[in-house]
KEKE-3310 file (N, C-alpha, C; in steps of 0.2 Angstrom, whole numbers, plus 5000, padded with zeros to 4 digits):
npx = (5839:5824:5814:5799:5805:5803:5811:5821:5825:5829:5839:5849:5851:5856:5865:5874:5876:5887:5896:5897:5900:5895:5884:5877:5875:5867:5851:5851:5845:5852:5853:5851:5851:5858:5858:5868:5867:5865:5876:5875:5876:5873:5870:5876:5891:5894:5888:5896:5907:5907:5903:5913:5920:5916:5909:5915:5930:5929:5918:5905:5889:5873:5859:5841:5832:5815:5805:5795:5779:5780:5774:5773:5785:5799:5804:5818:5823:5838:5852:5870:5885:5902:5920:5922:5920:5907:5903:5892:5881:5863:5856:5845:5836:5831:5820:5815:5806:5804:5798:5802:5817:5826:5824:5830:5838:5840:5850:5852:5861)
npy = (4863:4857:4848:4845:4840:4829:4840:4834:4825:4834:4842:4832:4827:4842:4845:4833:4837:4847:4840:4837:4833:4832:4843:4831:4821:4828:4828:4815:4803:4800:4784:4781:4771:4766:4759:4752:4745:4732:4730:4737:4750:4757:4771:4785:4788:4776:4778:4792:4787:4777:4788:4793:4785:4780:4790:4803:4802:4799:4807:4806:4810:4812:4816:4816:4816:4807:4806:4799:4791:4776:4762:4771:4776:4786:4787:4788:4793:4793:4798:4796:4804:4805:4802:4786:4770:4767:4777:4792:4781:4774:4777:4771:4779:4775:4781:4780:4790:4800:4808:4819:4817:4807:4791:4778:4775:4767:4761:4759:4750)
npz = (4548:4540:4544:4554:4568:4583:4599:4607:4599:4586:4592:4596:4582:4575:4585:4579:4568:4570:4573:4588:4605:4616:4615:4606:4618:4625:4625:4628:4640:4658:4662:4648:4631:4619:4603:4591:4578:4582:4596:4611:4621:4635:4648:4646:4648:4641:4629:4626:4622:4612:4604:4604:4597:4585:4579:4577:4574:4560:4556:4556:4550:4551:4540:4542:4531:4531:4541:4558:4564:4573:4581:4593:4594:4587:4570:4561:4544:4535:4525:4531:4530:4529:4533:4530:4524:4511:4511:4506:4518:4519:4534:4548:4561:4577:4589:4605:4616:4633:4643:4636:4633:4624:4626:4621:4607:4593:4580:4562:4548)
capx = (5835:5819:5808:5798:5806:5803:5814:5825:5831:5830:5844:5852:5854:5859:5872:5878:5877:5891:5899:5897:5898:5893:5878:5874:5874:5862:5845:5849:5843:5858:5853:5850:5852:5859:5859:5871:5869:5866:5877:5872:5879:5871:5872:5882:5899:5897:5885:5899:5913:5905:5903:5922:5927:5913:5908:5918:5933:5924:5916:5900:5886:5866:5854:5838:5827:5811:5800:5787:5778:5779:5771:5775:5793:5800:5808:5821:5829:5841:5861:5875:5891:5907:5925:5920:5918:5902:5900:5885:5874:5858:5852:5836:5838:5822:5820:5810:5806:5801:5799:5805:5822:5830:5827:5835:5839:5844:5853:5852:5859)
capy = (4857:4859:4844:4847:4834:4834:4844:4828:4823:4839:4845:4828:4829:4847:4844:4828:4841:4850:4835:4841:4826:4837:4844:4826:4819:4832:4826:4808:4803:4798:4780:4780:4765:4765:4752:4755:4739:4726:4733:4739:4754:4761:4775:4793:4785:4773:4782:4796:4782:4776:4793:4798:4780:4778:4794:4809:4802:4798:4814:4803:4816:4814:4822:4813:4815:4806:4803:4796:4788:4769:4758:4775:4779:4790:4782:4796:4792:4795:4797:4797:4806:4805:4798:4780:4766:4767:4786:4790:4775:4777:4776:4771:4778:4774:4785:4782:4797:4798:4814:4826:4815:4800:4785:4774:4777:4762:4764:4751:4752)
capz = (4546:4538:4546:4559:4571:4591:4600:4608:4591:4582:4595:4594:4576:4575:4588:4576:4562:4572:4578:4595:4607:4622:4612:4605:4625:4630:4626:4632:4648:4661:4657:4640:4628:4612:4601:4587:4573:4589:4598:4615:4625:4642:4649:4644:4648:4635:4623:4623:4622:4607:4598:4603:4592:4579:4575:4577:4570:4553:4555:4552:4552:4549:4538:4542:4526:4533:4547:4556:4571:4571:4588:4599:4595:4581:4566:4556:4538:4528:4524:4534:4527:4533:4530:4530:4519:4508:4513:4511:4521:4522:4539:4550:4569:4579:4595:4611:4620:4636:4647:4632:4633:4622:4633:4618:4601:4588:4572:4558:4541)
cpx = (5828:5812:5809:5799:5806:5810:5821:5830:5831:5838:5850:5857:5859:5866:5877:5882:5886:5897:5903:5896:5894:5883:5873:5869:5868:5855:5845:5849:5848:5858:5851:5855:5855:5862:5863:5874:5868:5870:5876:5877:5874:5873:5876:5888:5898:5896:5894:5908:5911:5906:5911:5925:5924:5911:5913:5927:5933:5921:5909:5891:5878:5863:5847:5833:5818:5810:5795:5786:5776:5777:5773:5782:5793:5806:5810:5826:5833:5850:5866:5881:5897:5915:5926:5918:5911:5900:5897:5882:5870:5855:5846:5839:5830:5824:5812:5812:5802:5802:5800:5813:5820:5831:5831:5834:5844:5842:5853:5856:5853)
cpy = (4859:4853:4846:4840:4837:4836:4839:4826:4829:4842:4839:4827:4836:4849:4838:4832:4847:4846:4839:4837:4827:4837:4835:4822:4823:4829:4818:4806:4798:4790:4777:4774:4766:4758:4752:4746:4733:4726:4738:4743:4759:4766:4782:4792:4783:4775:4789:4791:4779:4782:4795:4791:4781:4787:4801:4809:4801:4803:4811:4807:4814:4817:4817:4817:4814:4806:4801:4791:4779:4765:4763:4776:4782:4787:4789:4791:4795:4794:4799:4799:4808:4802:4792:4777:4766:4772:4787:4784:4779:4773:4773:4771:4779:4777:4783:4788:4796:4805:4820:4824:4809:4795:4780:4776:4770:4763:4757:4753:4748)
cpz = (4545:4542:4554:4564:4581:4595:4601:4603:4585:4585:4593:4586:4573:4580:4584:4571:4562:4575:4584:4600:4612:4620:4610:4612:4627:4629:4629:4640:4651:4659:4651:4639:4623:4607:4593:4581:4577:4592:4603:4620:4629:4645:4648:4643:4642:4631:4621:4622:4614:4600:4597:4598:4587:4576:4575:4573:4563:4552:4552:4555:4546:4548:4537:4534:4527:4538:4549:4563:4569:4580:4595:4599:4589:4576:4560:4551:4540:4530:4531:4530:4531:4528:4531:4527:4517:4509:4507:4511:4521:4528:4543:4558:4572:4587:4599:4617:4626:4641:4645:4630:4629:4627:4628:4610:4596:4582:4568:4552:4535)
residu = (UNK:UNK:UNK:UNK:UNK:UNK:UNK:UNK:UNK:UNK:UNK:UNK:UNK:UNK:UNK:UNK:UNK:UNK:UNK:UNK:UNK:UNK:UNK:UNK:UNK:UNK:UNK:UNK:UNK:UNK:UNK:UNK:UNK:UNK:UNK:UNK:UNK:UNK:UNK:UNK:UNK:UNK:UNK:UNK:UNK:UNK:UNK:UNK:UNK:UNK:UNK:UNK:UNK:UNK:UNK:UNK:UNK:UNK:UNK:UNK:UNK:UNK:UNK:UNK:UNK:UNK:UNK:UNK:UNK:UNK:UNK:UNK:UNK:UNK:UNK:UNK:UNK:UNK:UNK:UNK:UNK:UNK:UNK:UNK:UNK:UNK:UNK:UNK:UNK:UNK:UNK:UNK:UNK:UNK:UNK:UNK:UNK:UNK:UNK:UNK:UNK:UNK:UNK:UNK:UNK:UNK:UNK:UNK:UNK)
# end
């Protein structure tokens, strides 16, 4: 990946890039948020409960394109590609960092 993204969602992504659920889980902090379309999932359990139904079976994998600081959190484009209807979406996931860690991460199309 060429953008200089912070390390949290660079790793994040680069583990997506491998759909890696393991790797994905590692930068979010135990209770982590994920807000996935309004859709709200807490903590690790569910964040990786979520990834083993929505993503890894679709093989739905980010290549963030943009970035950019918006009111103190990080807001990453771009496509999603996978085996799911309208492959590629284009995405918008907004990360708040807090320690060096993903304290929430919401996805929109």
């Amino acid at each position: 990946m060429s953008m200089d993204l912070p390390k949290p969602i660079a790793d994040y992504v680069e583990a997506n890039a491998r759909l890696d659920i393991d790797g994905m889980l590692k930068p979010f902090q135990h209770d982590a948020v994920f807000i996935d379309n309004g859709k709200h999932f807490e903590g690790q359990a569910a964040i990786r409960h979520l990834l083993e139904e929505e993503v890894i079976p679709v093989k739905a994998i980010f290549t963030p394109d943009t970035a950019r600081e918006e009111d103190g959190d990080i807001v990453v484009e771009g496509p999603a590609n996978g085996e799911f209807p309208g492959s590629p979406l284009r995405f918008t996931y907004r990360f708040t960092l807090v320690d060096g860690t993903i304290k929430t991460l919401e996805t929109t199309i």
